[in-house]
N, C-alpha and C positions, 0 to 999 in steps of 0.2 A: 156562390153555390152553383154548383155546374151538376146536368142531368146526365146520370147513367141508365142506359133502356137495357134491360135482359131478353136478348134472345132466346130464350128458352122454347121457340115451339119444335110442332114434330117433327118437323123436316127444313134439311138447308135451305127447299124450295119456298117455304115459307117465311120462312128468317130473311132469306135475302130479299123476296116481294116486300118482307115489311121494310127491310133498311131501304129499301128502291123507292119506297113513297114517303122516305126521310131523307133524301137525296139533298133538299135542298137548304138543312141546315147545317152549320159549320162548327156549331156550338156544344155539342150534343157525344158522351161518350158508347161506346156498343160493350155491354159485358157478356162475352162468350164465357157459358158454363161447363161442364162436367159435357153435361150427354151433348152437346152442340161441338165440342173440340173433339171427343171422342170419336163421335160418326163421323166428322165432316172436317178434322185436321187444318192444318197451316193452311189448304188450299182456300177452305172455306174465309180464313182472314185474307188472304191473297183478294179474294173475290170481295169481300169487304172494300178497302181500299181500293179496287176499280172505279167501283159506284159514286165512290167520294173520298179521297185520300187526305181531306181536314179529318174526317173519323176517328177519334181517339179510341182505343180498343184496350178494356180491361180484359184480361185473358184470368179468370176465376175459376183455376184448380186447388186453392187450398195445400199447399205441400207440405205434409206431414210423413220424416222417414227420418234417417239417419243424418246428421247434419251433410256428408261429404258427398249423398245421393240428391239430397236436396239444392248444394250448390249447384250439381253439375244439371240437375233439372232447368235450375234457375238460368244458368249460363245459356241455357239453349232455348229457353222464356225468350231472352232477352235478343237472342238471335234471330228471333221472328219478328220483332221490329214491332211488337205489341209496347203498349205505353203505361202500364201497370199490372201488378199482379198481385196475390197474395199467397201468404204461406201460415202454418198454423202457431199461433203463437207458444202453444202448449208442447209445442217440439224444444223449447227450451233456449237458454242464455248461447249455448254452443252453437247451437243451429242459427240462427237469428246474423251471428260474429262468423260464421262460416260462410255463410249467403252474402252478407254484405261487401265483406274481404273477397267474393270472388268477382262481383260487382262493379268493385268499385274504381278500376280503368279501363271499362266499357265509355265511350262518348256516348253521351244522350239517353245513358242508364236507363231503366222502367222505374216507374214509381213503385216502392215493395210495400209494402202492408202487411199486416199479423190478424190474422182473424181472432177475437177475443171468445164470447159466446154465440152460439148459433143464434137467430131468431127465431127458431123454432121451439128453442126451449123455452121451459116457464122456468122458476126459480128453484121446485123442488125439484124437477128432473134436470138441472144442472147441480143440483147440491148431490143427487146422487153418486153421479160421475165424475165432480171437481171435488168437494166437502167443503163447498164454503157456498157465499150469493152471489148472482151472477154479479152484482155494484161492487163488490171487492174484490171477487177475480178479476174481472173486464178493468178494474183499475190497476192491479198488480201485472197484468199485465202488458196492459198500455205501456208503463212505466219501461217496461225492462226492455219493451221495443223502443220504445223511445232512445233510451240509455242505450240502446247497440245501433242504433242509426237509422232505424230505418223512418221510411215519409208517413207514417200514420199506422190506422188499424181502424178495420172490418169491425163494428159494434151497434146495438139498438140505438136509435134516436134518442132514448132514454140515459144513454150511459155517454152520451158527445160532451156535453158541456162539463160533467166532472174530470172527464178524459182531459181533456182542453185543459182544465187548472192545475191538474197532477203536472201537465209536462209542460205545453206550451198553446198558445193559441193557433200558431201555424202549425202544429202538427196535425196532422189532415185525418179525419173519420167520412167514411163511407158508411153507409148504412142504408140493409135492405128492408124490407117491409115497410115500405113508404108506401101510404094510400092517398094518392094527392088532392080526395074531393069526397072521404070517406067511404071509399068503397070497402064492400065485402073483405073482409082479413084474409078467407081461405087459411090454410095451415099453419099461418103465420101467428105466434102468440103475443108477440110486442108493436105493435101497428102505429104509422103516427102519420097524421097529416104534416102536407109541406110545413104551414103555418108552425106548428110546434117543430117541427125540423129545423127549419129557419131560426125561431126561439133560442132551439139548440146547442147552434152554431156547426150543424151538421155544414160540410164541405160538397160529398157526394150523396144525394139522395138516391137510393137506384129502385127504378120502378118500370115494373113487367106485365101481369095481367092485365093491370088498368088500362096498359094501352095498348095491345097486341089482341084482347079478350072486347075490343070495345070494337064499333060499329067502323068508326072513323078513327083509326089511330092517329094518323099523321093531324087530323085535327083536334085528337087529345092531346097530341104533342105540343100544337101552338097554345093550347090552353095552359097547360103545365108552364112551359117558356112563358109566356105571359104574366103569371103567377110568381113565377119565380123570381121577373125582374122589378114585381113592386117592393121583395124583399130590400 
């Protein structure tokens, strides 16, 4: 189990003070979101790896378009020298074999992943907009990324270990809404402590307010690390 921290606050200058008082561990991934790449661009990863170039950096856009737009996004993902990403699973079999075929004689490739269900849905407001449960969509399509190559898939702590026996044990899940000591869920509808993470067989835990929203980040961070490695 290896830890992902989401940068998500308001400003680069914030984001990078928190990675600056995470300086000293080597172990630890950074997921750059939506509004943190949008404002603050490649440079902001640039300045990432300054501070500490062990940093493995999930670069967390989600890429949902045409399979030939989405490659050519991917290609340039992968040009920035970011170590994973993901794309939407729900963009289909074509996309999925589009992305990986452009991929795949890149040296030292990113890790791709398929995001399955948001964790912000609950079950009836994904049956809205899929027509099924989040446990058989997030399985159907685990599978179909699995089957087109890619290293895993974005899914609840709740959906890892069925994910896991549909395809493979090393097929790798990330999964957000981890509260590592039960804290507050916020928006988040599917929550789960490390403990049941672990349980899992979750790979990437990724967790954000607990520790950016906390007094002491960097020593909720050794707390977390610490936790993590009685797993």
């Amino acid at each position: 189990m290896e830890l992902a921290i989401a940068l998500d606050l308001a400003t680069s200058q914030e984001n990078l003070a928190l990675v600056e008082s995470l300086k000293e561990y080597d172990n630890i991934w950074l997921k750059v979101g939506f509004r943190t790449y949008i404002r603050d661009g490649k440079e902001f990863i640039e300045e990432i790896k300054k501070i500490n170039p062990t940093f493995k950096i999930f670069l967390d856009l989600k890429l949902y378009d045409i399979p030939n737009t989405m490659a050519d996004a991917s290609q340039e993902i992968a040009n920035l020298g970011v170590d994973m990403f993901n794309i939407h699973a729900s963009a289909g079999e074509v996309a999925m074999k589009t992305v990986m075929d452009r991929l795949k004689n890149i040296p030292n490739r990113p890790l791709v992943l398929a995001v399955t269900a948001l964790t912000s849905f609950d079950n009836s407001g994904f049956e809205k907009i899929y027509g099924d449960s989040i446990d058989n969509r997030a399985k159907e399509f685990a599978k179909m990324s699995f089957d087109n190559g890619l290293d895993g898939v974005v899914c609840s702590t709740f959906e890892s270990r069925a994910i896991k026996e549909a395809t493979d044990d090393k097929f790798l899940t990330l999964c957000p809404a981890i509260r590592p000591f039960g804290e507050d869920s916020g928006d988040q509808q599917r929550v789960a402590t490390l403990e049941i993470a672990s349980q899992e067989g979750v790979d990437f835990p990724v967790i954000g307010r607990p520790i950016y929203r906390d007094a002491n980040p960097a020593q909720k961070v050794k707390m977390i690390l610490d936790k993590i490695s009685t797993f």
